[in-house]
C-alpha positions as CSV (number, residue, x, y, z in Angstrom):
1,X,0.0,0.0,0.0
2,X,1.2,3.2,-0.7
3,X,2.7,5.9,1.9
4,X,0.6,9.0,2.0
5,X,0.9,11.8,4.6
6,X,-2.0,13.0,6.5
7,X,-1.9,15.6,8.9
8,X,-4.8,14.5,11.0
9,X,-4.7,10.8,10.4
10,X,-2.7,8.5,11.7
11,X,-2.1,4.7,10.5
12,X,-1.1,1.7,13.3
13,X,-0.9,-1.8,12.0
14,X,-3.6,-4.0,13.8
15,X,-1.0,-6.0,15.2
16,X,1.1,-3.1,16.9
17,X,-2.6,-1.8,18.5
18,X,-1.6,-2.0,22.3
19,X,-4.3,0.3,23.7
20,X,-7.8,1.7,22.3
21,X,-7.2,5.1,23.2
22,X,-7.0,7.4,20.8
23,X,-4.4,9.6,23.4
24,X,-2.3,7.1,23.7
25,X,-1.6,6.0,19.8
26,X,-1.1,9.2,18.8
27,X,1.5,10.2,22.2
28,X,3.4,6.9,22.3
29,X,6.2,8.4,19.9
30,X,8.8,10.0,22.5
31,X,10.4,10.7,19.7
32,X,13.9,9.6,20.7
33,X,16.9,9.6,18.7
34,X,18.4,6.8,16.2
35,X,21.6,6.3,18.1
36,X,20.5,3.8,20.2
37,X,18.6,0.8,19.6
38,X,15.2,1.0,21.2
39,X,14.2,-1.7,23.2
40,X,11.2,-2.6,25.2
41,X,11.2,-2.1,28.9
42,X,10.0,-5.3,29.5
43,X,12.5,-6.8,28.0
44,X,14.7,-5.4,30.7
45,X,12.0,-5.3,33.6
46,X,10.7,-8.2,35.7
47,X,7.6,-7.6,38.3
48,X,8.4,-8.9,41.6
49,X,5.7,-9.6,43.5
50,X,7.5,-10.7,47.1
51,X,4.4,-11.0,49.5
52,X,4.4,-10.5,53.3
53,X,2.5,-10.6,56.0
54,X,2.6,-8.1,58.2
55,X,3.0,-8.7,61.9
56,X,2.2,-6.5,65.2
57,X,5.4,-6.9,66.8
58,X,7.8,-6.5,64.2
59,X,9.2,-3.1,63.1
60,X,8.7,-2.5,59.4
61,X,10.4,0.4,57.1
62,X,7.9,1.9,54.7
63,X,8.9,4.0,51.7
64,X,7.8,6.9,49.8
65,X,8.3,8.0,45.9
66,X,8.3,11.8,45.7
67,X,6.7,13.4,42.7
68,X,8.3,14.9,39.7
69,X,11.1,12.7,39.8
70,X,12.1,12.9,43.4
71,X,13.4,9.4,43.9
72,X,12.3,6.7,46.5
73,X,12.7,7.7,49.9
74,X,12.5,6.1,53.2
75,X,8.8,7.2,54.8
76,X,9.1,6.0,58.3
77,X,9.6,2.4,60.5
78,X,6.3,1.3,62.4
79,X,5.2,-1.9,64.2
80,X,3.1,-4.2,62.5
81,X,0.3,-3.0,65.1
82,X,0.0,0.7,63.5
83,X,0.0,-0.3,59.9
84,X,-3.5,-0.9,58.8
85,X,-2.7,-2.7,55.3
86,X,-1.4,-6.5,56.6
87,X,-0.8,-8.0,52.9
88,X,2.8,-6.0,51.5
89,X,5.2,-6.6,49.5
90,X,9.1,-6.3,50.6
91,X,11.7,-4.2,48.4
92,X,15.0,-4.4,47.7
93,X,18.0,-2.1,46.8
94,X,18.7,-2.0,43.3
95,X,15.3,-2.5,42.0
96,X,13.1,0.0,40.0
97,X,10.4,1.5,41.7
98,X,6.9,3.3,40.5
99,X,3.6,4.7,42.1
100,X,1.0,3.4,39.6
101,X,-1.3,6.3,40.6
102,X,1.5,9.0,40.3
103,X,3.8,7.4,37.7
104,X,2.3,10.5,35.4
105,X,3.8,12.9,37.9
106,X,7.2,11.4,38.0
107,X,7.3,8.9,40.5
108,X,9.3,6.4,39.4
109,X,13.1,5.5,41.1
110,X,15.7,3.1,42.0
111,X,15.7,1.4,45.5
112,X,18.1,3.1,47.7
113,X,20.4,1.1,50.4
114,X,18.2,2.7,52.8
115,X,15.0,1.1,51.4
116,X,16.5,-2.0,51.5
117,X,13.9,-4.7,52.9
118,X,11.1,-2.0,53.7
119,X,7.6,-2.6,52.5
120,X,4.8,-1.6,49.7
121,X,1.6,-1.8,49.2
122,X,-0.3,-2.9,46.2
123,X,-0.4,0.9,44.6
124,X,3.4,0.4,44.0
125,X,5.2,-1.9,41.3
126,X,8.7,-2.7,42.1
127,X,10.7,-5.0,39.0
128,X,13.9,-6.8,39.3
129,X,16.5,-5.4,36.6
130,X,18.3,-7.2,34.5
131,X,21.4,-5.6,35.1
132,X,23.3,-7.1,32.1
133,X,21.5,-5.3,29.7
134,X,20.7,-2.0,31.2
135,X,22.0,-0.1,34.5
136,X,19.3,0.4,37.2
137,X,20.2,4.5,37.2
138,X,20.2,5.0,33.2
139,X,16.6,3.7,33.4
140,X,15.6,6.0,36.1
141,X,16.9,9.0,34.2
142,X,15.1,7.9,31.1
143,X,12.0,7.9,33.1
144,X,12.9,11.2,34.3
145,X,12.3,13.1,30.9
146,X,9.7,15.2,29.8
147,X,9.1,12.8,26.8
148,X,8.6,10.0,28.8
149,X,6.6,11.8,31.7
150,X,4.4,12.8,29.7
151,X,3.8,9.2,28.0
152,X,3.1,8.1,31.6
153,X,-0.1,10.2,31.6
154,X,-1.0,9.4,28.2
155,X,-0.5,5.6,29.9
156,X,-2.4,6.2,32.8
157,X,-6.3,5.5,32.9
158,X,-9.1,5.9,35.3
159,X,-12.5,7.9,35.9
160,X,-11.4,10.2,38.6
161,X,-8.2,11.6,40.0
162,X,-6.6,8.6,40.7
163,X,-5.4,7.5,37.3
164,X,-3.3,4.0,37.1
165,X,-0.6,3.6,35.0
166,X,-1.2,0.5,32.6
167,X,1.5,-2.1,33.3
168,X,1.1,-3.5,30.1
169,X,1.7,-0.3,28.5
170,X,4.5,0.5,30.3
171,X,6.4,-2.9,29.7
172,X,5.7,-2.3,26.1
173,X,7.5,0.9,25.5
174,X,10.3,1.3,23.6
175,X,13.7,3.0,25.2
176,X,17.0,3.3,23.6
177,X,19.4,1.2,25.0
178,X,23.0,2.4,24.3
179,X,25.9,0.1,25.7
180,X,25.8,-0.5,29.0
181,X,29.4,1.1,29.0
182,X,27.7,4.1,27.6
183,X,24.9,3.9,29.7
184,X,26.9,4.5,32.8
185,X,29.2,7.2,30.9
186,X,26.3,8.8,30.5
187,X,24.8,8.3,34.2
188,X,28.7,9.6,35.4
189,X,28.5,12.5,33.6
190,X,25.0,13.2,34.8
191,X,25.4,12.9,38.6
192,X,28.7,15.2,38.2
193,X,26.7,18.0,37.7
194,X,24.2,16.8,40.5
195,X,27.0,16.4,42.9
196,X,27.6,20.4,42.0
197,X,24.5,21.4,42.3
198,X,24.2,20.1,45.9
199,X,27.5,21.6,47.3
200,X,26.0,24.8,46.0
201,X,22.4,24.1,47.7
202,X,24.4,22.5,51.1
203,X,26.5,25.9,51.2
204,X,22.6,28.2,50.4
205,X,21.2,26.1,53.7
206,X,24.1,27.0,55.8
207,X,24.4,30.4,55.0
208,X,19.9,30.4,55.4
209,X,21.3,28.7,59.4
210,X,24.3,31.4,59.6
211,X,21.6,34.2,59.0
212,X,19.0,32.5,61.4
213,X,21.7,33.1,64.2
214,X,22.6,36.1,63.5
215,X,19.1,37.1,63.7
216,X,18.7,35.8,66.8
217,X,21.6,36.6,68.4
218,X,21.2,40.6,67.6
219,X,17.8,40.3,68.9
220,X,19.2,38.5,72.1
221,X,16.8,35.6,71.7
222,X,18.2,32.0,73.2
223,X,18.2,30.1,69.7
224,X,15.4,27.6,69.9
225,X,14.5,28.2,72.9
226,X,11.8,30.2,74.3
227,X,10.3,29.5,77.3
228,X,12.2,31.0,80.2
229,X,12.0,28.5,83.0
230,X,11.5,30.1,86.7
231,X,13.7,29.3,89.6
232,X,12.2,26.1,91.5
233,X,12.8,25.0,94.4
234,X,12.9,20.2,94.7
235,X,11.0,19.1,98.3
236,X,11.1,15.1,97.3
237,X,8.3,13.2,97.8
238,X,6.9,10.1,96.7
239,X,8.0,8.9,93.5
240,X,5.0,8.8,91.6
241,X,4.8,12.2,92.6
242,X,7.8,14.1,92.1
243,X,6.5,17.1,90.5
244,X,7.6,21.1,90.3
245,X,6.1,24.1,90.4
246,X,8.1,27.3,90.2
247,X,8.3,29.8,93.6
248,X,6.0,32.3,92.4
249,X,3.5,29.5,91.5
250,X,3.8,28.2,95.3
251,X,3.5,32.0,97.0
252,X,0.3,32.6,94.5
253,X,-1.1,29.3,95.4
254,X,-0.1,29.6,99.2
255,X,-2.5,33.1,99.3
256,X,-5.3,30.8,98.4
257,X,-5.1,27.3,99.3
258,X,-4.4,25.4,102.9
259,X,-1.0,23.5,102.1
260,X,-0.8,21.1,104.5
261,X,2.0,18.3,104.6
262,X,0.5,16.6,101.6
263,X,0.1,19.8,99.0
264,X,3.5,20.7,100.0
265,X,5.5,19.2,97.6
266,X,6.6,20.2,94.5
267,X,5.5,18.8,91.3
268,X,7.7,18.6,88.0
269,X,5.1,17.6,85.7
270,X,2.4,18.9,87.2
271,X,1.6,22.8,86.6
272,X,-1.1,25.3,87.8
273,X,-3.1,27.3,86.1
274,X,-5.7,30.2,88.2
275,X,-9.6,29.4,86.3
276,X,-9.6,33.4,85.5
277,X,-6.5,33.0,83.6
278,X,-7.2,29.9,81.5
279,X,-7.5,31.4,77.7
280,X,-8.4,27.8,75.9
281,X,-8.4,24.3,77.2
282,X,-5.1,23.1,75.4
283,X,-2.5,21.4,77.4
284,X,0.1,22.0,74.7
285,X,-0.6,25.6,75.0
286,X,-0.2,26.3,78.4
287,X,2.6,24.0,78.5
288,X,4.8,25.7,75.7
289,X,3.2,29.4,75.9
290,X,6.5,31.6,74.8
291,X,7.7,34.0,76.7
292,X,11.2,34.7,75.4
293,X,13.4,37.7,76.2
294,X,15.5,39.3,74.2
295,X,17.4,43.0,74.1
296,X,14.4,44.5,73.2
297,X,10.9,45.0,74.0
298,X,8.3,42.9,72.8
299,X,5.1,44.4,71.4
300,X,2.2,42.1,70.0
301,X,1.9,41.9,66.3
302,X,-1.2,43.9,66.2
303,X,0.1,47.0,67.4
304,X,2.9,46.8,64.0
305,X,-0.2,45.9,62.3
306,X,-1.7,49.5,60.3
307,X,-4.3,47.9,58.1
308,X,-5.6,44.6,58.2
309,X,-8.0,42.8,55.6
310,X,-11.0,44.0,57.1
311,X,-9.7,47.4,57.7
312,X,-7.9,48.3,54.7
313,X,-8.7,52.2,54.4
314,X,-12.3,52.0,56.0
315,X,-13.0,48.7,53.5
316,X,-12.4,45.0,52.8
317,X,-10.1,44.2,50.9
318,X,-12.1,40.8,50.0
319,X,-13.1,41.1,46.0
320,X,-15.4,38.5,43.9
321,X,-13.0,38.5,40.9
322,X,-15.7,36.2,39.0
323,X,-17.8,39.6,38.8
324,X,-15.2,40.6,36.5
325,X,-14.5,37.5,34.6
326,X,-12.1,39.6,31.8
327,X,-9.8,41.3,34.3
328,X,-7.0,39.5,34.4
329,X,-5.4,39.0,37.9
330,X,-1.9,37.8,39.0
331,X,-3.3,35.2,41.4
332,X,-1.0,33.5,45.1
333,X,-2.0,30.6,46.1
334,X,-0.3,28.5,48.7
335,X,1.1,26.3,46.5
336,X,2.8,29.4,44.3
337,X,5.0,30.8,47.2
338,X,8.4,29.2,48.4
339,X,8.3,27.8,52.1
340,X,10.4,30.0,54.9
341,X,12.0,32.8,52.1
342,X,8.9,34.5,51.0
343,X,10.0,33.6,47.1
344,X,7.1,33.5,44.8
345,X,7.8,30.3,42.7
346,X,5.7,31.9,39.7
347,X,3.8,34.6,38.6
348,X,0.4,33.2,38.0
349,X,-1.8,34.9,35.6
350,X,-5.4,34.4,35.3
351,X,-8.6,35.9,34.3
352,X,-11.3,36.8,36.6
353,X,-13.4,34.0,35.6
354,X,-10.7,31.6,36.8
355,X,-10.6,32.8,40.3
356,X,-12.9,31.2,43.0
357,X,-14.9,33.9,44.5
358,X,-13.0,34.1,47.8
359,X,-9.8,36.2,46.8
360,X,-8.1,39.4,48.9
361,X,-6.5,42.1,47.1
362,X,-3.2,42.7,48.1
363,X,-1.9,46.4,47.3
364,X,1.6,47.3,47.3
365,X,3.9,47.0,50.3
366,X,1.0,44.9,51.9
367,X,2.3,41.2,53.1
368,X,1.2,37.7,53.2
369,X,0.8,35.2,55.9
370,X,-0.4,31.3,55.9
371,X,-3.4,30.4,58.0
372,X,-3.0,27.0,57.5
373,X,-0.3,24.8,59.4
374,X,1.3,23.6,56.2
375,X,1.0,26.9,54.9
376,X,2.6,28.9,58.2
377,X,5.8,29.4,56.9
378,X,4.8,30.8,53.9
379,X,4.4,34.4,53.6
380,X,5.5,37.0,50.5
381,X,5.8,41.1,50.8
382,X,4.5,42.7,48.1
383,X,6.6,45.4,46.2
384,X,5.1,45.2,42.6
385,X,3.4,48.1,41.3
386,X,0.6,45.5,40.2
387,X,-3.1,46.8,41.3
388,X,-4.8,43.5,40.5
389,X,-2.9,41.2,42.9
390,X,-5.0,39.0,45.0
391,X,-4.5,35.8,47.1
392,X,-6.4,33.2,48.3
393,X,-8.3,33.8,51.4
394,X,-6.2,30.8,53.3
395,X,-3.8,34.1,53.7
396,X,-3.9,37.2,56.3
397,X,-2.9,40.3,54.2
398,X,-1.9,43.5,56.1
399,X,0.8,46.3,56.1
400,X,2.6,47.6,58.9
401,X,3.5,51.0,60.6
402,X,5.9,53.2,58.2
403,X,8.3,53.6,61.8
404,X,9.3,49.4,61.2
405,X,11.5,48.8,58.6
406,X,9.3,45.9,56.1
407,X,12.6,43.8,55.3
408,X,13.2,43.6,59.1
409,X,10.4,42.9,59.7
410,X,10.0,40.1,56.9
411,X,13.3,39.0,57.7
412,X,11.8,38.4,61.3
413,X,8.7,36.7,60.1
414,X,10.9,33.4,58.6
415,X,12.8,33.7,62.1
416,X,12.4,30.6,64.7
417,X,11.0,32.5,66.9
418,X,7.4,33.3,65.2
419,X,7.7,29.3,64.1
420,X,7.4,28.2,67.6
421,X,5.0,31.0,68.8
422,X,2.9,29.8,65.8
423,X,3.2,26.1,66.6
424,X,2.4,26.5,70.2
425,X,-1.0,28.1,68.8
426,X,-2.5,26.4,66.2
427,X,-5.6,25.0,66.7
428,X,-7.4,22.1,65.6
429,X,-7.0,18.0,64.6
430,X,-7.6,17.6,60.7
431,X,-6.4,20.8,59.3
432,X,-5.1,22.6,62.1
433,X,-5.0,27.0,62.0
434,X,-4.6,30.0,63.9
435,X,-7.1,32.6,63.9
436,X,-6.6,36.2,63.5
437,X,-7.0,37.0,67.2
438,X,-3.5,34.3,67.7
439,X,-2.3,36.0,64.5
440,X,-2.2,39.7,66.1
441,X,-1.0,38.4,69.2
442,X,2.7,36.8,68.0
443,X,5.4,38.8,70.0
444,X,7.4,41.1,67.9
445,X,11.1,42.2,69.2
446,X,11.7,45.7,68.1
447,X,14.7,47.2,68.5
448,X,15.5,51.0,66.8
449,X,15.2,51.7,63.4
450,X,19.3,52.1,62.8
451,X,19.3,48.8,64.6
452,X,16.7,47.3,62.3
453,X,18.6,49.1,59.2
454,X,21.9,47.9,60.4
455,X,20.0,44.0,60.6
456,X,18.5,44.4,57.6
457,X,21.6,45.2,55.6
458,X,23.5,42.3,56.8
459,X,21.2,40.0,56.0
460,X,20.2,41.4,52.6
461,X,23.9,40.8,51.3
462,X,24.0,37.2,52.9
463,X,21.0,36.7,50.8
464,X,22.3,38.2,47.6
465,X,25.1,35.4,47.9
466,X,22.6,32.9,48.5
467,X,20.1,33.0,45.5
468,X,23.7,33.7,43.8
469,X,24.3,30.0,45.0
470,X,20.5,28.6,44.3
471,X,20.3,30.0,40.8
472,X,23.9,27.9,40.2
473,X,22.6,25.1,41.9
474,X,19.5,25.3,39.7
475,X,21.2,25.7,36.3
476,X,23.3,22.3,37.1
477,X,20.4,20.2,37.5
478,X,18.4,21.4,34.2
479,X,21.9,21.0,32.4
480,X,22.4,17.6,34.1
481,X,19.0,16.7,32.4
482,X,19.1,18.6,29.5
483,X,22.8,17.4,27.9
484,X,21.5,13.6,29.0
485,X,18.6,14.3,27.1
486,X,20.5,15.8,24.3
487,X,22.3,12.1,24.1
488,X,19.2,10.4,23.8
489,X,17.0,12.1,21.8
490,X,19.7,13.9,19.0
């Protein structure tokens, strides 16, 4: 039969039909280069399906396989008596791992040492590799491509979220498969550039450590440490009940109560609390309440505060953007802001349409704080001349007083010392928050402004050198992937 181009059509022999979906066929190309024979990965690949049963009084290590090609992981180690699933499978080092449900986002790895004998459940495939014909870490770098990412999802079926990769599919694919001399030329030269990359991030999160110090130190703040404890005075009792209470406790509690020989002891574990000053029922709270002490005076965070969403200029700062569908809106969502540096990760443009209807504007030199306990670290200052900014509501958004410096006082905000203030506070089991009353109420040191200026300019040049050292660190890994991609697909 004669050859004819179509641009829409596309021709596949009956016999080569692996899948009826349309998607598929026409995606299943990668396109890769002619250097390399292409070979099937199941001709490479064998499933290994070790069972196990999973007992209460044996400690087990579970594994996790991070998204866009993050690599397997160790999870955690449990007893048998905390792991609902009982049927598992075991893993070994060396083998190749996937997450059928998040293979199209990149989960796919090799088995590290420290994975070694840990279990799965059914949701993850692990195969044996034939390690004659192509090296364990070649294959996961393959898998790591765009190309082949995306053939994942194109491989992946199901009528909800939770899309499973096809197995069959997946064995069926075609790689190239260059010498296995070459193979692991090419996986050298690869983790070279890694291996860069992460002495540039290592020296960033030392330098992010050197400035958490300083910070703390100039504001005279015990680094991770913030309750002061109160001198105590030990009467020992009986065991079971050698507890303390500080002095002052003992004088307050002395003006009201009889002690007698019994109450007169003093409890460690045990600690009193007056009715009229209890502000919620939360052991934890009362337990780790902050008090720190620094060089300088301490003021609440609502009296830096000088407008808050509700009071932004006598309105709300709350807007319906799906009342203006055609606007178009530079939208900051949790999930678009860097955790503890206040780094947007990108500038998300949408129209108003797009926007759920519970959005805050956020006007220039306003800033940005989580609500959410995932979320608490993440905050943003905004210095863009942009008047159709908003955020999702998941956010406070307020300025502060012109008299504090905004970059000390950001600078302050990824400190520690809010972190723990924070943590102490947050409320409830499932998704656990702070409302705005907690919010106003985190301690603020402020020291004068030539003090805060004199902070602020330190730090700013440590950072400088430290987004010096991310953007390298950053430009390895896509040339890592990018010259290895080169090699396979040229």
């Amino acid at each position: 039969m004669q050859d004819n181009i179509y641009t829409y059509l596309k021709f596949v022999r009956y016999k080569e039909l692996e899948n009826w979906s349309v998607q598929y066929s026409i995606n299943s190309n990668l396109n890769f280069g002619r250097n390399f024979e292409l070979k099937k990965i199941g001709s490479f690949l064998t499933r290994n399906k070790t069972a196990i049963t999973v007992e209460d009084n044996v400690s087990y290590k579970r594994v996790t396989i991070k998204t866009n090609n993050g690599g397997c992981c160790l999870r955690d180690e449990l007893y048998g008596k905390y792991i609902g699933t009982k049927q598992q499978f075991v893993i070994s080092q060396g083998q190749f791992i996937l997450s059928k449900i998040d293979a199209r986002n990149g989960a796919m790895g090799v088995v590290p040492l420290e994975c070694d004998n840990a279990i799965i459940t059914g949701n993850f495939w692990t195969f044996d590799v034939n390690e004659k014909l192509i090296d364990s870490h070649y294959l996961s770098l393959v898998t790591t491509t765009r190309a082949f990412v995306n053939f994942a999802e194109k491989a992946s079926n199901g009528t909800t979220n939770r899309h499973y990769l096809q197995e069959p599919l997946f064995l069926s694919q075609k790689i190239p498969l260059p010498a296995i001399d070459m193979q692991r030329t090419l996986v050298s030269a690869y983790n070279d550039k890694i291996s860069q990359s992460e002495a540039f991030e290592k020296r960033a999160a030392q330098m992010e450590q050197e400035i958490e110090d300083y910070l703390l130190s100039e504001l005279g703040i015990r680094q991770k440490s913030y309750t002061q404890a109160e001198p105590t005075a030990t009467v020992v009792g009986e065991p079971q009940m050698e507890y303390v209470v500080s002095n002052r406790q003992r004088e307050e509690m002395t003006d009201a109560y009889h002690w007698g020989d019994e109450i007169k002891k003093e409890y460690r574990y045990l600690k009193f609390v007056k009715f009229k000053e209890i502000e919620r029922w939360d052991v934890v709270y009362f337990t780790q309440k902050n008090s720190f002490k620094g060089n300088y005076e301490n003021i609440p965070m609502n009296e830096c505060i000088n407008s808050f969403m509700q009071d932004f200029q006598g309105n709300s700062l709350r807007i319906e953007t799906s009342k203006y569908p055609e606007n178009s809106y530079q939208y900051i969502g949790m999930e678009n802001i860097e955790k503890g540096t206040g780094v947007l990760t990108e500038e998300k443009i949408i129209k108003g349409s797009e926007v759920k209807s519970q959005t805050v504007r956020v006007p220039k030199d306003f800033f940005l704080y989580g609500k959410l306990r995932p979320y608490l670290n993440k905050y943003w200052y905004n210095e863009s001349e942009n008047e159709n900014i908003v955020c999702s509501s998941e956010f406070f958004v307020f300025s502060i007083k012109k008299s504090i410096n905004p970059y000390y006082f950001k600078y302050y905000l990824s400190s520690s010392a809010v972190q723990q203030q924070i943590t102490n506070a947050y409320r409830g089991a499932r998704m656990p928050r702070i409302n705005e009353e907690t919010f106003k109420a985190v301690a603020v040191p402020l020291p004068p402004i030539n003090i805060q200026n004199s902070i602020v300019e330190h730090i700013s040049k440590q950072m400088e050198q430290i987004n010096g050292l991310k953007k390298q660190a950053d430009n390895l890994r896509k040339e890592a992937l990018e010259e290895f991609e080169r090699k396979i697909f040229e």
